[in-house]
N, C-alpha and C positions, 0 to 999 in steps of 0.2 A: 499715370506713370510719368517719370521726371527725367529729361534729358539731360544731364547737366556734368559738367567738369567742376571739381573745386580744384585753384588753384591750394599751394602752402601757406600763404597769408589769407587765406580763407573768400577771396576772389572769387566769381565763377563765371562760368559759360553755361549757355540754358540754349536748345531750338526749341521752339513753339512751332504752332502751326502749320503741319506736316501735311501738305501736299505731293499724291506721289502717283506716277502714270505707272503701272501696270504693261498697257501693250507699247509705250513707248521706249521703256527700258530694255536695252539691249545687251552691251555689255558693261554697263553699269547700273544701278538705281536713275531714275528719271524724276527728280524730286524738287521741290523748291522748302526751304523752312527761313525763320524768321530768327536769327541771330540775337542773344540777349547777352548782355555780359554786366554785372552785378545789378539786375533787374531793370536796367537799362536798353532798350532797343535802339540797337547798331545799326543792323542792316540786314541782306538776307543774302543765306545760298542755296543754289540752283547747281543740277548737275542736268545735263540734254539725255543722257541715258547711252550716248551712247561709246562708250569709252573715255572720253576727254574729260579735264580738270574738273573742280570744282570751280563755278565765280560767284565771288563775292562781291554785293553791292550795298556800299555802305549808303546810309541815309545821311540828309542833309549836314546833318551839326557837324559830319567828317569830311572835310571838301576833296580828301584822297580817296580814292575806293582800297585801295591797297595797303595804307597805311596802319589802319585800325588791323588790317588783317596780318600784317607782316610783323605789328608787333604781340599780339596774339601766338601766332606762329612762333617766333623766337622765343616769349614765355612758356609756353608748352610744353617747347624741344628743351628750352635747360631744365625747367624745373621737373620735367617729366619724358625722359630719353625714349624710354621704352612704352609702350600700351598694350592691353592685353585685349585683342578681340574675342568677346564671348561668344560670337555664333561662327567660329571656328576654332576656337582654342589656341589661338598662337600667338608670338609676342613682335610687334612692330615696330618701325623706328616708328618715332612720334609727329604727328603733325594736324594743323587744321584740317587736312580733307581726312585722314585716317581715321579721327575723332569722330566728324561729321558722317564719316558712312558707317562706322560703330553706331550711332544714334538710330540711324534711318533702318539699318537692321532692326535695333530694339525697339522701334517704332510699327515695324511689318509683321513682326515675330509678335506684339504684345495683343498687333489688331486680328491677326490669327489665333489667336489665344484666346480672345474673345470672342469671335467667330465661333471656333470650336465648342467654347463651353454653350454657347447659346442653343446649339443645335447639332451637339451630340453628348453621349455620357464618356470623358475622356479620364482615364486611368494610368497606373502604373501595375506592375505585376510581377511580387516579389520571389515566385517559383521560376517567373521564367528566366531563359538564358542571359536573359540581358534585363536587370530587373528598374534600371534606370529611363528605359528607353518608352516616350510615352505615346501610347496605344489609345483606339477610340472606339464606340459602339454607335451604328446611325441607326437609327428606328425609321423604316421607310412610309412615305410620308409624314414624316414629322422635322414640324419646320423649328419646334421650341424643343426642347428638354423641358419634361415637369418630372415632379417629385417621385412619379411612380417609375418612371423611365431609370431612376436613378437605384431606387431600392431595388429593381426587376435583377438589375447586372448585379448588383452587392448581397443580395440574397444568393445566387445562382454562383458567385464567382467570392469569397472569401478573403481569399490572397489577394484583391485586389485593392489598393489603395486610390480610389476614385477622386479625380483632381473637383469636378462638382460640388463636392460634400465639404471642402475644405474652405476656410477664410481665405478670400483674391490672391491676399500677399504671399502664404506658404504655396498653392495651387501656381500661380507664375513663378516662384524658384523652382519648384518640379517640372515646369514647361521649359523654363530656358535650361535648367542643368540637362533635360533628356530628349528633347524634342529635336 
């Protein structure tokens, strides 16, 4: 999966290598990534987890740490006022750290998604009340899902449209729309 902003002139921003603390996040993500802008590696940001800013540390060729980021910053907000965060549905004012914690969501969200399919049969279920909202089946002691694991739910349950049986890409738009 690909982290990435395209500017309007066809620019972008990219983090790679997602580093992320678990029990040091507090009230924020506790992360560090590596900042790419048109395949280019800038610098990297870090957030401590526990409420405070994002910082950014640019590498060598930028002798300001804040420079590369403040004009960054500015391109963003004009060419792109608003942002729409997908693991809450709402819309933002725009900025570098607003961006960057959109990513590290899509980054935690994609590594549970992976998780899940590896070791459970995970679904949707178009009878029930909520038929977006996706559901899972754990077979105890089983650390894999295999093929019969899959057919056992899809035999037995009908209605259900099982994210397993699907190709990555359709199977994670049914994870991030209902998950």
């Amino acid at each position: 999966m690909e982290y990435k902003f395209t500017f309007k002139n066809g620019d972008y921003l990219q983090l790679k290598s997602f580093k992320h603390s678990e029990f040091a996040s507090e009230e924020t993500h506790c992360y560090e990534a590596t900042v790419y802008f048109n395949r280019n590696k800038i610098g990297t940001v870090l957030n401590r987890g526990n409420g405070g800013a994002d910082d950014f540390h640019a590498d060598k060729p930028f002798a300001e740490n804040n420079k590369i980021w403040r004009y960054l910053e500015d391109r963003i907000k004009s060419e792109h006022p608003k942002y729409h965060m997908d693991f809450d549905d709402s819309w933002n004012e725009m900025s570098m750290e607003v961006w960057c914690c959109d990513q590290v969501n899509k980054f935690l969200s994609y590594k549970d998604f992976k998780n899940y399919m590896r070791s459970k049969v995970v679904f949707t279920d178009s009878k029930s009340d909520d038929p977006k909202a996706v559901r899972f089946v754990s077979f105890k002691s089983t650390k894999k899902i295999e093929q019969k694991h899959i057919d056992f739910i899809a035999n037995r349950n009908p209605s259900y449209s099982i994210l397993n049986k699907m190709p990555e890409s359709e199977a994670l738009d049914v994870w991030m729309t209902g998950a």
